[in-house]
Each structure stands twice: as C-alpha cells, then as structure tokens.
N, C-alpha and C positions, 0 to 999 in steps of 0.2 A: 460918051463914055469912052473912056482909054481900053486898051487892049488889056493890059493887065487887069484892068476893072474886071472884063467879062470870061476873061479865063477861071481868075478869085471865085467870079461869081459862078463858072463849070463845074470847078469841082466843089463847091459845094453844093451844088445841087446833085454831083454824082454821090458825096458823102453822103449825103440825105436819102440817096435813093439807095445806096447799097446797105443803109442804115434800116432802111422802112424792109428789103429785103429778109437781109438778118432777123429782124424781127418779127417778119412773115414767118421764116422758119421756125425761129423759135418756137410759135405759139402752135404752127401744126405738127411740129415733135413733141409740143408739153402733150398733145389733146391726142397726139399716139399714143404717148406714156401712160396718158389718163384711161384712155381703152384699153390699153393693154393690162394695169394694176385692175382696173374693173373687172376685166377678164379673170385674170391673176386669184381677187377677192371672190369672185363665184365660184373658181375652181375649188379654192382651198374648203370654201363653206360646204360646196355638194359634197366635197371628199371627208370632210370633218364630220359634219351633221350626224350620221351615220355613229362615228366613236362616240361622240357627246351622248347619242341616245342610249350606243352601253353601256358607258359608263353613268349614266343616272340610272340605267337599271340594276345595274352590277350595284351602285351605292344603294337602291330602294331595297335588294336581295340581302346586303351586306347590312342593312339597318333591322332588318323584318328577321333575321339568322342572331343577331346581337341580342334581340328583344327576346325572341325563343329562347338564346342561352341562358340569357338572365333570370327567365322563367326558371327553365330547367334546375337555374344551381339554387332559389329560392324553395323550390319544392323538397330539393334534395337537404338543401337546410332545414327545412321544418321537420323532415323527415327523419333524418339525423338526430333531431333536439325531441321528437317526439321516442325516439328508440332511445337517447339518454335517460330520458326523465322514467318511461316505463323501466328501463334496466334499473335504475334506482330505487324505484318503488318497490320490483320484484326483490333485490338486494334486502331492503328494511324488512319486506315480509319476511323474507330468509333467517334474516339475522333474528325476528322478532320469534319466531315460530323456534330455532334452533336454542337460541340464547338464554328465552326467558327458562325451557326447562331444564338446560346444561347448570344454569346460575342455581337454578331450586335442586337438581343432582347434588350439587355441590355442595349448597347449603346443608341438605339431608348426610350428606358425607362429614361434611364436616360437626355435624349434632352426635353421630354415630362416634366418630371421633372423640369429642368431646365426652362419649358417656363409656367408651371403652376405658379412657385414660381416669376416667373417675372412679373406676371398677378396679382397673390395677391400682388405685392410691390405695380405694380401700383393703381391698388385697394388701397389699403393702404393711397397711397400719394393723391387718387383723394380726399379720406375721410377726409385724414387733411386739405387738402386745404378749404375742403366745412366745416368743423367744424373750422377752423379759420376766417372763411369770416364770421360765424354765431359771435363770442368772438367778431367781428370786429364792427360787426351790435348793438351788445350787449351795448357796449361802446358808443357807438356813440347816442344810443338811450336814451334819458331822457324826 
C-alpha cells in the first residue's frame, strides 16, 4: 500500500469515529431530553390533576344547580297556570253571580218601563177622547 493509500484510509476511519461519536452524543442528549419531558409530563399532571378534579366538580355542582333550576321554574309554571285557571274560574263565578241578577234588574226595569209608557198612552188617549167630546159640545153649542 502507498502512502496516500493509508492516509485516505486515516481519515476515514477518524470520519467514522467522530461520526460514531456524534452519534453517541446524540442519543444520550435525545434520552436527556426524553427524562427531562418525562419529568416535564409528571409535573404538569401532579400540578393539573388537582384543577381537573374542580373542575368535574364545579361541572357535577353546575349540572345538579341547572336540574334544581329547572325544577324550580317548572313548579313555578304550574303554579302560575294553576292561579290563572282558578283566577278565571273565580272571574266566571263573579260575572255569573253579578250578571245573571243585573240582566233580570234590568229586565224588570225595563217591563216597568214598558207598562209606565203604556199608562201614559192611555192617559194620553183618555185626554183626547175627553178634549174632543169637549170640540164636540163646542160646536153643537150656539
């Protein structure tokens, strides 16, 4: 082998070696990296863990407070629809109680009416008869 042969053939074998170095490094920085985000992901979960569980209790309080409400305005609507329907019912007895005897007043008022104005006609007609008998006498008188 020439000289230049085994020089060629030096540095490639120091390529190789600073190559397999490099390499080395590499993988005991990734397997840093990888201990370190492990770490990293524990942290974050012990320190998380903790909200997550307020918050599913905060959402179980805030679901169990909804249902209640719902309750609540349900009841108040029946309740509501129950004090309509009696207010109406009391209303018709009202009007039933008030009306039917106002209507029969009225009726009687108005028969009253009817036999006053029948009384003045007669009146009326007795007065003509007696003021044309008088025209009658009038004439006849000389």
């Amino acid at each position: 082998m020439s000289g230049w042969t085994e020089a060629f053939l030096g540095v490639i074998a120091f390529a190789t070696l600073a190559t397999a170095i490099v390499q080395i490094g590499l993988i005991v920085a990734a397997g840093r990296l990888a201990r370190r985000l492990d770490r990293l992901a524990e942290q974050v979960e012990t320190e998380l863990k903790p909200l997550f569980l307020s918050l599913n209790t905060i959402g179980r309080d805030a679901s169990r407070a909804a249902s209640l409400a719902a309750a609540q305005v349900e009841r108040a609507d029946r309740l509501f629809a129950d004090l309509a329907a009696r207010a109406e019912e009391t209303f018709a007895t009202v009007q039933a109680t008030i009306l039917g005897p106002a209507r029969e007043g009225r009726a009687l008022f108005g028969a009253l009416k009817a036999a006053f104005a029948a009384m003045r006609a007669m009146r009326e007609e007795t007065r003509r008869r007696q003021g044309r008998g008088s025209e009658d006498e009038d004439a006849l008188f000389i």
